[in-house]
PLY file of the C-alpha trace (Angstrom):
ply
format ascii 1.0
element vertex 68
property float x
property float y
property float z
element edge 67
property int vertex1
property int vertex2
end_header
0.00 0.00 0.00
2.66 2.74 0.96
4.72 1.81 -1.77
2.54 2.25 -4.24
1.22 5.15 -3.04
4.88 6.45 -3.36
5.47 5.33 -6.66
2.19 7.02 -7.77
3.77 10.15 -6.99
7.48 9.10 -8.23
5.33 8.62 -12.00
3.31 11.90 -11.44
6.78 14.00 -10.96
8.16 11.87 -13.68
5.40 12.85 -16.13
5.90 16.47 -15.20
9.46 16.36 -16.06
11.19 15.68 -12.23
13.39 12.68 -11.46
13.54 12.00 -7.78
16.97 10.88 -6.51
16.38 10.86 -3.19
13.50 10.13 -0.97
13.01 9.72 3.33
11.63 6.45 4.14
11.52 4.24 7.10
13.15 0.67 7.29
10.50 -0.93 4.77
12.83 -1.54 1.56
9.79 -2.88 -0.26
9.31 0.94 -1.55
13.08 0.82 -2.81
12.21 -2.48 -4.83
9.22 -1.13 -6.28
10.82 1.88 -7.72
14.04 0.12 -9.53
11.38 -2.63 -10.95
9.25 0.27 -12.11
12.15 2.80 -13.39
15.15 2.28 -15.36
17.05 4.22 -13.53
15.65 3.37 -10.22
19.10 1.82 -8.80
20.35 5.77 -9.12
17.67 6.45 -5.92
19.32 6.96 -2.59
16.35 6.62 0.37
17.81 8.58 3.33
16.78 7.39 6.93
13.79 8.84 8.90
15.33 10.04 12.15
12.19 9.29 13.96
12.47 6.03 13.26
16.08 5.88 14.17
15.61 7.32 17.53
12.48 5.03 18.17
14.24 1.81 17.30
17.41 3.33 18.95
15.26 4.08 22.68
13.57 0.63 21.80
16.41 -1.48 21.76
18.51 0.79 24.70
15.22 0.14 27.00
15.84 -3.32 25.98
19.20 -3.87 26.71
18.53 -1.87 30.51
15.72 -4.09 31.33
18.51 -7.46 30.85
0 1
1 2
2 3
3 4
4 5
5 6
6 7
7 8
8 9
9 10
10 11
11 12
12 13
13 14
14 15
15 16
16 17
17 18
18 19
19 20
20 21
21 22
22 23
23 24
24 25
25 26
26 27
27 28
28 29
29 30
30 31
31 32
32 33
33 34
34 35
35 36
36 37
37 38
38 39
39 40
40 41
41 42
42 43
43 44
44 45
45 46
46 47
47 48
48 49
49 50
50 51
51 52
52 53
53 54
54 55
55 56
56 57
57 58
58 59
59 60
60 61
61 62
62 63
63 64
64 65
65 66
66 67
């Protein structure tokens, strides 16, 4: 569902004349896989890491390791 949702919008900017390069994204790389099966030059994309889900997983797995 989220994935194609983005890739709806990666063809709408295409069709308008902008290439996206870069995108923020969470740790699902099912996005990543639909967009270099849908693009040629999909491999070129770079997804850079959502920071709230860094720090989430980070707290996560530091209350984790306090509680053993």
């Amino acid at each position: 569902m989220e994935s194609a949702l983005i890739l709806d919008g990666f063809i709408d900017l295409e069709n308008k004349g902008v290439r996206v390069l870069q995108y923020i994204g969470d740790q699902d790389s099912s996005v990543m896989k639909t967009i270099i099966r849908h693009f040629e030059w999909g491999h070129k994309v770079a997804k850079i890491g959502c920071i709230n889900h860094k720090i989430r997983n980070f707290t996560t797995y530091l209350l984790a390791w306090k509680k053993t």
